[in-house]
ROROLO-216932 format. One record per residue (C-alpha): residue in one letter; x, y, z. Coordinates in steps of 0.2 Angstrom, whole numbers, plus 2048, in hexadecimal, padded with zeros to 3 digits. Layout:
<fibas>
+--------+-----+-----+-----+
: residu :   X :   Y :   Z :
+--------+-----+-----+-----+
:      A :   X :   Y :   Z :
...
+--------+-----+-----+-----+
</fibas>
This chain:
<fibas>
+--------+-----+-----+-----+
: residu :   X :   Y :   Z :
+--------+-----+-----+-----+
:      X : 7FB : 7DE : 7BB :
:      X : 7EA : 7DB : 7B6 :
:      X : 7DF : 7D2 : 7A8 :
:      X : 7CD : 7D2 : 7A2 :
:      X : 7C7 : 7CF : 7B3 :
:      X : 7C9 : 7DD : 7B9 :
:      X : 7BB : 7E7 : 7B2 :
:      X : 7AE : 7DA : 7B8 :
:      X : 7B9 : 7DE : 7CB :
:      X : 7B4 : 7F0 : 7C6 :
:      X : 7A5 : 7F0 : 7C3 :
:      X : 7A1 : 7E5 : 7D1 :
:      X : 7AA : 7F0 : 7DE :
:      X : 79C : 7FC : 7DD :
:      X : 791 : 7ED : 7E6 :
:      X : 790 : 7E7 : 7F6 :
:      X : 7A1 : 7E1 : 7FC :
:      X : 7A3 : 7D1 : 7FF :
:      X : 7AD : 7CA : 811 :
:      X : 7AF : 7B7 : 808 :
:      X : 7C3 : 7B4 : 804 :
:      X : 7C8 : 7A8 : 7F8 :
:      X : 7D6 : 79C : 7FE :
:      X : 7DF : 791 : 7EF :
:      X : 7CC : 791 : 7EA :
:      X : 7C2 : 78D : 7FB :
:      X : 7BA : 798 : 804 :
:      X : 7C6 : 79C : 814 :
:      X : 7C0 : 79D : 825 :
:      X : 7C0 : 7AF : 82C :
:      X : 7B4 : 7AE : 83B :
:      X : 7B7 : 7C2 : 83D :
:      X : 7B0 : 7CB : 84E :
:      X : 7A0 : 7D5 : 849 :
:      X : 7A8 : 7E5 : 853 :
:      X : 799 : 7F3 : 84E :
:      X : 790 : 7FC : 861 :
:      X : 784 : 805 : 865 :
:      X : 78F : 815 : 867 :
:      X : 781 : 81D : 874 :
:      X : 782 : 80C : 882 :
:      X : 795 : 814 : 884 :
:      X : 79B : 825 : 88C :
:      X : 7A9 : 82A : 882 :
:      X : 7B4 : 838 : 87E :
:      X : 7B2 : 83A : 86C :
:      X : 7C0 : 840 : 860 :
:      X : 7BD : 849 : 84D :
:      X : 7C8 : 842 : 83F :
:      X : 7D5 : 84F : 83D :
:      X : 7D8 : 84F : 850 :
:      X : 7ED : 852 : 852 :
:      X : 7EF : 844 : 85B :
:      X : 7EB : 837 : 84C :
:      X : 7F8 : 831 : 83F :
:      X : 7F1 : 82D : 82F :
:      X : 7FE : 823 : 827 :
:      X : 7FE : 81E : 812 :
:      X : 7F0 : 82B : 808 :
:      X : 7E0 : 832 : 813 :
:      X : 7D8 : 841 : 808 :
:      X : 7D0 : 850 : 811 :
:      X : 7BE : 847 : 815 :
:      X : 7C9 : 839 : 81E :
:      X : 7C6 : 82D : 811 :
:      X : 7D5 : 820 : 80D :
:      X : 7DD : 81B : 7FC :
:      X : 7EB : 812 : 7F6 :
:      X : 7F0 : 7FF : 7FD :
:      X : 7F0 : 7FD : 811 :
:      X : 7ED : 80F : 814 :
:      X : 7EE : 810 : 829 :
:      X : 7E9 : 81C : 839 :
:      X : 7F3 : 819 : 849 :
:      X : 7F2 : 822 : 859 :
:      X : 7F6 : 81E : 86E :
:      X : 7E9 : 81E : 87A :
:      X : 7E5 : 81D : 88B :
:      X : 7D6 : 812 : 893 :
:      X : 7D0 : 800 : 88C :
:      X : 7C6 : 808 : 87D :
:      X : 7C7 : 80D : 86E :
:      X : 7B8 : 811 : 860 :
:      X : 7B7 : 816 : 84D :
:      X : 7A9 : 81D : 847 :
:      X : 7AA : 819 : 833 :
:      X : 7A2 : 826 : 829 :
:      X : 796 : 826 : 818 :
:      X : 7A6 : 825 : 80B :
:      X : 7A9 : 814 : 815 :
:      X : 7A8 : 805 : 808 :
:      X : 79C : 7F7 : 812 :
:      X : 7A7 : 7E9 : 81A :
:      X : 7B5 : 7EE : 812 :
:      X : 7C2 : 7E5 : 81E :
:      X : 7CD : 7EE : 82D :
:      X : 7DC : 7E7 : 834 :
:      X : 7E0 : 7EF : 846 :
:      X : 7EA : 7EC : 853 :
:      X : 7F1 : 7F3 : 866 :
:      X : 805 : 7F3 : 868 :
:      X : 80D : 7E6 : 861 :
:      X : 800 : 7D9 : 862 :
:      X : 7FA : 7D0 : 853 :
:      X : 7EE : 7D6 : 846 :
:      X : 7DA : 7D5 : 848 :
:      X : 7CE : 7D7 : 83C :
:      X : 7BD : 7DD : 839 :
:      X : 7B1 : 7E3 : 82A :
:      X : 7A9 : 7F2 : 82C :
:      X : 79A : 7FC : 82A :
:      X : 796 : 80D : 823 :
:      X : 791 : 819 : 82E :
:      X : 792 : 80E : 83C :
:      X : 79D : 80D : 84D :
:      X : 7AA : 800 : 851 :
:      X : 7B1 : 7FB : 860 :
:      X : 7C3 : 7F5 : 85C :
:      X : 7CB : 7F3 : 870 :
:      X : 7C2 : 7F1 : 87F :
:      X : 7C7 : 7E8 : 890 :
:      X : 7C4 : 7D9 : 888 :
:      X : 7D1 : 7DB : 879 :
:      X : 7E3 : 7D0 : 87E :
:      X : 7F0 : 7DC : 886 :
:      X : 7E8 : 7EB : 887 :
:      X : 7EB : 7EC : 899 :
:      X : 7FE : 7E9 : 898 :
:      X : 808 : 7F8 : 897 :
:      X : 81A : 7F3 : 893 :
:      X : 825 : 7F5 : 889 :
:      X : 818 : 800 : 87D :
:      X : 814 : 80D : 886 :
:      X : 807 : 816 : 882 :
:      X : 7FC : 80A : 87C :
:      X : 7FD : 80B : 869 :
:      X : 7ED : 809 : 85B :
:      X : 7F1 : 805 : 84C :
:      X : 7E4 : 803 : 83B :
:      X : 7E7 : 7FE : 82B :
:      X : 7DB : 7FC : 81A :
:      X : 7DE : 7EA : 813 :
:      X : 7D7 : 7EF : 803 :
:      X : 7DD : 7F7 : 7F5 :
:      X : 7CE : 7FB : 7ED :
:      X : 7C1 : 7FF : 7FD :
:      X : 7C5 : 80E : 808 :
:      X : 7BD : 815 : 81A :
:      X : 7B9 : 824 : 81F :
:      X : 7BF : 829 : 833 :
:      X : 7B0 : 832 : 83A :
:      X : 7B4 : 836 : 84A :
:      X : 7BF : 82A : 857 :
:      X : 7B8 : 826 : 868 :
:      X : 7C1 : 822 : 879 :
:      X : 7BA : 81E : 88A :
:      X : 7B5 : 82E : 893 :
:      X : 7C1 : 836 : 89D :
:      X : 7D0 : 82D : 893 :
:      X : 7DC : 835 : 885 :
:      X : 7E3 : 835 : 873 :
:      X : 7F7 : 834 : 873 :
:      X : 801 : 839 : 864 :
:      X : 80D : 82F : 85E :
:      X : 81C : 835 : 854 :
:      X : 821 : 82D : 843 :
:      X : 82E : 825 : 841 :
:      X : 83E : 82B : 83A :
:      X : 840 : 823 : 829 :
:      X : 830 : 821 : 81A :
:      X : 82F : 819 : 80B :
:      X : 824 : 818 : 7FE :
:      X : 81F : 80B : 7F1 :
:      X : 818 : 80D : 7E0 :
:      X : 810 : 800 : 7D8 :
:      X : 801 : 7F8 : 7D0 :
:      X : 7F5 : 7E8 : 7D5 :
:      X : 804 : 7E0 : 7D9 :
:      X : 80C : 7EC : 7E6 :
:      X : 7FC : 7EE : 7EB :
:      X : 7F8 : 7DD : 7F1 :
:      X : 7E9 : 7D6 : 7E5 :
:      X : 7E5 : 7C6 : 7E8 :
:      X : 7F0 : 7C2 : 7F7 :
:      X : 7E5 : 7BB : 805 :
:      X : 7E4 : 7CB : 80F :
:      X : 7E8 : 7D8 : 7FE :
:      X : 7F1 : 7E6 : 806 :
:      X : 7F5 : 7DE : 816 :
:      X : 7FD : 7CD : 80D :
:      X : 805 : 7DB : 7FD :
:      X : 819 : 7DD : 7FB :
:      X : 818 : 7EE : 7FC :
:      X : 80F : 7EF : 80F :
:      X : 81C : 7E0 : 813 :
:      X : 829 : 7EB : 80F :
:      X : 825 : 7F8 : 818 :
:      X : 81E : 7F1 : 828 :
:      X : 82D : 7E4 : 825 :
:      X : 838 : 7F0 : 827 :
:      X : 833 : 7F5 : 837 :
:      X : 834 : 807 : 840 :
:      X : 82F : 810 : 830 :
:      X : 824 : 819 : 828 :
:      X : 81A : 813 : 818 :
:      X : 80D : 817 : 80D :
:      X : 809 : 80A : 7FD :
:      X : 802 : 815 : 7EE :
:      X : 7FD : 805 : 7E2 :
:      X : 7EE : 801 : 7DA :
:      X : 7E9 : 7F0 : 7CF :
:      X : 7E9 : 7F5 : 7BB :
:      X : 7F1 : 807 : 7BB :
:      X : 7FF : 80C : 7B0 :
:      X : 80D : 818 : 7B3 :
:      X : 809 : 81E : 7A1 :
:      X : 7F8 : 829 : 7A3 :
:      X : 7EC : 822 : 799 :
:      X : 7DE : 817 : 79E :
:      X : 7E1 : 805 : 7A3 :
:      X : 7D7 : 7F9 : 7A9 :
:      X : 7CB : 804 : 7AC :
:      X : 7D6 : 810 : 7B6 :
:      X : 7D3 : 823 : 7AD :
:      X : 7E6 : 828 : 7B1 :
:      X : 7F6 : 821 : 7B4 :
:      X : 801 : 824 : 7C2 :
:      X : 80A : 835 : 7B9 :
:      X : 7FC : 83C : 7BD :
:      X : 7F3 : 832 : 7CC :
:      X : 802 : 830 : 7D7 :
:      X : 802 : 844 : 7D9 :
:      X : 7F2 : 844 : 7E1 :
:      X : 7E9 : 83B : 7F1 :
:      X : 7DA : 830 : 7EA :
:      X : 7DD : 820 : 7E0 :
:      X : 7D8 : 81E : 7CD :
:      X : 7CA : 812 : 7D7 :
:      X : 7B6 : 812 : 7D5 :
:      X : 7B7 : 81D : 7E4 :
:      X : 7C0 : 829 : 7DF :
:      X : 7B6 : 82E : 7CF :
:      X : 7A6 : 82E : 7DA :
:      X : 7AC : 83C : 7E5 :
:      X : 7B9 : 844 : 7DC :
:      X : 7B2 : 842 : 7C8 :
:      X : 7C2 : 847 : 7BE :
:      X : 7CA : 855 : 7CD :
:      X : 7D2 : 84C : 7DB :
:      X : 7DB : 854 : 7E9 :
:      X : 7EC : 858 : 7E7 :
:      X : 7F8 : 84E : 7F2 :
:      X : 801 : 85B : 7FC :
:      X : 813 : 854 : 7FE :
:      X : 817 : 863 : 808 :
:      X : 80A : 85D : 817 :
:      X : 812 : 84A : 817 :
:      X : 824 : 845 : 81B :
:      X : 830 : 841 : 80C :
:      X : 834 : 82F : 808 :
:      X : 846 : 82C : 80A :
:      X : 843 : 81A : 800 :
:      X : 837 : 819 : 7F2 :
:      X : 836 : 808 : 7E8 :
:      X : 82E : 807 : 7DA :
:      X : 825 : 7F9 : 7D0 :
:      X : 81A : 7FE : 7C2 :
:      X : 81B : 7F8 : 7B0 :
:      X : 811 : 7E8 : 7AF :
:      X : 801 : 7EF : 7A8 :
:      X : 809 : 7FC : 79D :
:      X : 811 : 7EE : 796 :
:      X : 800 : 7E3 : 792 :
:      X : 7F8 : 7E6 : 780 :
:      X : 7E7 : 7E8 : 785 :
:      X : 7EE : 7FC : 78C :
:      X : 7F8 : 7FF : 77D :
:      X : 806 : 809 : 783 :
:      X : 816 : 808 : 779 :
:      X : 825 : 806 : 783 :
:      X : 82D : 818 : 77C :
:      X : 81E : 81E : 784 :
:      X : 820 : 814 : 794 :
:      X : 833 : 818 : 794 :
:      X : 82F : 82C : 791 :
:      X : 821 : 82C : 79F :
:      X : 829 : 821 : 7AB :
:      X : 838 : 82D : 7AD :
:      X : 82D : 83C : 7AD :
:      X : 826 : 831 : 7BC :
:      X : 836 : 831 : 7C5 :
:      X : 83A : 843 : 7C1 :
:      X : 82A : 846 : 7C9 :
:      X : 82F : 83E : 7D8 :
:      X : 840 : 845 : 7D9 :
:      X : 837 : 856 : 7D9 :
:      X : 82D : 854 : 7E8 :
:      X : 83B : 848 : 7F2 :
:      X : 84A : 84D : 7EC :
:      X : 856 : 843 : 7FA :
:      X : 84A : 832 : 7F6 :
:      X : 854 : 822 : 7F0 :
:      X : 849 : 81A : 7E0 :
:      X : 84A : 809 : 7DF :
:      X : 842 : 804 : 7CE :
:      X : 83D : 7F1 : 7CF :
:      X : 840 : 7E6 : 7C1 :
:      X : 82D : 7DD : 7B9 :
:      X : 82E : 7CC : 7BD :
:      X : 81F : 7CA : 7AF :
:      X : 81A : 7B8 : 7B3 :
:      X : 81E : 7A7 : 7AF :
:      X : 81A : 79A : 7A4 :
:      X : 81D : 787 : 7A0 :
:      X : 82C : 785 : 792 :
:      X : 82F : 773 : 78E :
:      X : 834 : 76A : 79E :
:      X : 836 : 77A : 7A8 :
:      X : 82F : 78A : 7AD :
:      X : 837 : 79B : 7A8 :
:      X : 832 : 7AE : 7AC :
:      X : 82A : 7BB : 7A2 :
:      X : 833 : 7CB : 7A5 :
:      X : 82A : 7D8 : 79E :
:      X : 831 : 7EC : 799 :
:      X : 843 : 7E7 : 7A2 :
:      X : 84F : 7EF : 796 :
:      X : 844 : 7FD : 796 :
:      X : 843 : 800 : 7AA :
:      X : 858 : 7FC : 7A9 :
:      X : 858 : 80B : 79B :
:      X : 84F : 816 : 7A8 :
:      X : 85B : 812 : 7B7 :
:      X : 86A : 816 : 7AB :
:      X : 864 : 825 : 7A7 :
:      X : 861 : 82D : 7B8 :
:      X : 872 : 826 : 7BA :
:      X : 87B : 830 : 7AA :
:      X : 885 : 83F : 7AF :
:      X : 87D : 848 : 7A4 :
:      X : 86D : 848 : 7AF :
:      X : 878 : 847 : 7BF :
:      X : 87F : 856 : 7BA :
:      X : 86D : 860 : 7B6 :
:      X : 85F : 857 : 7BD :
:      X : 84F : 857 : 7B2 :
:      X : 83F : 85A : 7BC :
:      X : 82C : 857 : 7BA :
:      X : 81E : 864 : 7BD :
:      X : 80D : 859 : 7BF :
:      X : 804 : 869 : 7C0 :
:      X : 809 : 871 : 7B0 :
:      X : 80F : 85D : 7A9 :
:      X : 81F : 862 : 7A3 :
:      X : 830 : 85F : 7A6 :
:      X : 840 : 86D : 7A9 :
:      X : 852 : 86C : 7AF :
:      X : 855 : 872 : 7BF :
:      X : 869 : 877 : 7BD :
:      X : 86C : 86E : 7CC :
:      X : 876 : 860 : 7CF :
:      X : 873 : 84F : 7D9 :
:      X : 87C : 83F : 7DF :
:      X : 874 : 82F : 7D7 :
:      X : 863 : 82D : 7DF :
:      X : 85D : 81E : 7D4 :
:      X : 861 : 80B : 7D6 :
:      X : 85B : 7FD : 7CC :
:      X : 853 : 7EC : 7D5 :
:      X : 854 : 7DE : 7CA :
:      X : 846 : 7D2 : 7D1 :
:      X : 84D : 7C2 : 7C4 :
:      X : 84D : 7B2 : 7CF :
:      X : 841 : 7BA : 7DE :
:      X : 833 : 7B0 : 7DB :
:      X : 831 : 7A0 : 7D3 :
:      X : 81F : 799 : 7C8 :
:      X : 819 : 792 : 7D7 :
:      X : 819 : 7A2 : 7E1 :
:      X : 80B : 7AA : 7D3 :
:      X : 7F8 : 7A6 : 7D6 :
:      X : 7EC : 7A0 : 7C6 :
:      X : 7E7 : 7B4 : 7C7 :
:      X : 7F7 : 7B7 : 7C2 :
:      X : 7FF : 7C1 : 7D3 :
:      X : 80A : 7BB : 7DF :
:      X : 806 : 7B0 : 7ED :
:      X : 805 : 7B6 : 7FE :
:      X : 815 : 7AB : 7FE :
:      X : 81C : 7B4 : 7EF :
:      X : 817 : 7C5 : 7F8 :
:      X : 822 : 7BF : 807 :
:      X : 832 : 7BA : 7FA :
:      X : 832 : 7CD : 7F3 :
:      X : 82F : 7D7 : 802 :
:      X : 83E : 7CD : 806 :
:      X : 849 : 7CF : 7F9 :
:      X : 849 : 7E1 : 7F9 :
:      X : 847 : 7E3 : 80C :
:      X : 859 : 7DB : 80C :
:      X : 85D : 7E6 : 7FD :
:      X : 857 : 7F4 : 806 :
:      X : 862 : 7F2 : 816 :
:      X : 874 : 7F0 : 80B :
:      X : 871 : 7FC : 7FE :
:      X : 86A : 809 : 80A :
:      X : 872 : 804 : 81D :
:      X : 860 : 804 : 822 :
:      X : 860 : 7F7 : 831 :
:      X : 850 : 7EB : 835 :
:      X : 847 : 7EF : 845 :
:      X : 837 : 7E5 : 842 :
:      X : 83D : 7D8 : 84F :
:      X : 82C : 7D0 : 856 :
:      X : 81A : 7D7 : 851 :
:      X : 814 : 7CE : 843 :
:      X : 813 : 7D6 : 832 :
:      X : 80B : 7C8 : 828 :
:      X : 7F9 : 7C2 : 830 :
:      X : 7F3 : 7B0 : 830 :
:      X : 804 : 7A8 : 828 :
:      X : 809 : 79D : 838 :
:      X : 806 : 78E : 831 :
:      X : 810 : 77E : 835 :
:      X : 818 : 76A : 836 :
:      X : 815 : 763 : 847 :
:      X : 816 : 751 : 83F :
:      X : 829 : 749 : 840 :
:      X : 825 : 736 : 83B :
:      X : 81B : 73B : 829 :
+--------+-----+-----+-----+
</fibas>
């Protein structure tokens, strides 16, 4: 979802980035370690970015650059350090948030071209061994819009990189700004879509959304294509993007990446605004080529299509919501749902952008989220996106809706997943 706004955000993304976040209007107090080295007052044993024995989770292109919301870079490690050398397709102070095992999240903006030290002897826990064993790394891009680059990872000489397996279940999820996270304290980190999946626990997840774009593909808010067309390849419809790869961005190759046995889907709200001019035939038409799309490259994923909550606004003495394109997303689920496309699935060819019946089969793959009565007009910001309590509310909702439709069990049982939300009453007599 976004508004006029956004081109000024645009066009100021290409500036120096900024570490200041807004709270309810007031700067919030961040206090973030300054974690750059001098790489050469360390002995190290220095790692290259495509070394086997690290996991790139979300979108990382072939440079090592990241895209998409929260994309992350987890590995296991032995010794009391561990380094990241950011390279020069690093945005300046874009903000990391780290962590070892289970402990809680750190933070830290970092610099192009410059060397980080993210655990040393001093960093809480990393001398304790149990129950995670071997010691676990785990990185992830707050931003949606600003990306790193690995250049190499360093640990203390003499020590090793461990691999760690994935886990045994992904899920994907497709959105827009509000997927994404814009405007929630920590974006990514405070988003729905990386509550679902770190929520979820023991899963893979990857969280291809990005404020502004359509699913039609056509330019809005400044974003050149829409996700028929973006959502097929690595890179983001961001600033960045057009920088390195002009018009030609790397094809995603799905065949390289595990399939998402879940994918939730939340797209619509921009399509649906005036200013992008896309008539609901035409959001209907691409939406399904969308799905097709997807179906073609995972056919076992579940699709969840997430009703548009809109927005809300005063009536009279009350408050009511704003749906927006729901008899159309509820036309789309049916469809997929019609024995006559059970019977013969249609498929989608990005490549060539065409569709073709596959004279196969299927079981019904789709299924239909209605998000009515999740949030409530106090749980949207003045910038028109959820809270960071909002974000929590639908992460839950489908979280729960996840585990009984799909028998998909909840093994997040103690590491935090949101950061900086303990807050409480210790006052009785008030």
């Amino acid at each position: 979802m976004r508004f006029l706004s956004f081109v000024g955000t645009v066009i100021s993304l290409a500036g120096t980035v900024s570490s200041t976040i807004l709270q309810n209007g007031q700067v919030r107090i961040t206090n973030y370690p300054n974690t750059t080295i001098n790489p050469a007052s360390y002995e190290w044993k220095t790692y290259s970015p495509d070394a086997t024995e690290l996991s790139y989770k979300g979108r990382w292109d072939s440079k090592h650059i990241s895209w998409w919301s929260t994309p992350g870079l987890k590995f296991g490690f032995s010794g009391q350090h561990v380094a990241i050398t950011f390279g020069p397709h690093t945005v300046d102070r874009t903000l990391i948030a780290y962590r070892i095992n289970g402990l809680d999240w750190q933070l830290t903006n970092v610099t192009t071209n410059a060397t980080h030290l993210l655990v040393s002897p001093s960093t809480p826990g990393v001398n304790v061994t149990t129950p995670i064993n071997p010691t676990t790394f785990e990185l992830r891009v707050t931003n949606w819009a600003y990306g790193v680059q690995i250049d190499s990872v360093h640990i203390a000489k003499g020590e090793k990189l461990i691999k760690i397996p994935n886990h045994g279940r992904t899920i994907e999820i497709i959105g827009d700004s509000l997927a994404s996270g814009m405007y929630g304290t920590l974006e990514g980190l405070s988003g729905f879509g990386y509550g679902i999946g770190a929520g979820l626990g023991e899963t893979e997840y990857s969280i291809t959304a990005y404020p502004g774009i359509c699913v039609y593909d056509k330019e809005c808010w400044g974003n050149p294509r829409g996700h028929l067309f973006q959502w097929f390849h690595t890179s983001d419809t961001s600033w960045r993007n057009t920088e390195i790869y002009g018009d030609k961005p790397e094809v995603w190759d799905f065949s390289k990446h595990a399939a998402a046995d879940i994918v939730v889907i939340c797209i619509g709200t921009n399509d649906a605004n005036a200013h992008n001019n896309v008539p609901p035939e035409g959001y209907v038409a691409q939406y399904t080529m969308f799905i097709e799309g997807i179906h073609t490259v995972w056919p076992n994923a579940q699709i969840v299509l997430v009703s548009l909550w809109g927005g809300f606004s005063a009536v009279g003495n009350t408050y009511q919501q704003q749906g927006r394109f729901g008899p159309e997303i509820y036309s789309i689920y049916k469809y997929f749902n019609s024995r006559e496309y059970l019977q013969n699935n249609i498929l989608y060819d990005p490549k060539r952008n065409v569709t073709y019946e596959s004279h196969r089969s299927s079981k019904p793959f789709v299924h239909y989220f209605n998000s009515t009565g999740t949030l409530q007009h106090n749980d949207y910001g003045p910038q028109y996106h959820p809270t960071d309590v909002g974000h929590i509310k639908i992460a839950s909702h489908l979280i729960q809706y996840i585990k009984l439709k799909f028998d998909w069990l909840l093994y997040a049982t103690g590491p935090e997943v949101q950061h900086e939300t303990l807050y409480w009453n210790d006052e009785p007599n008030y």
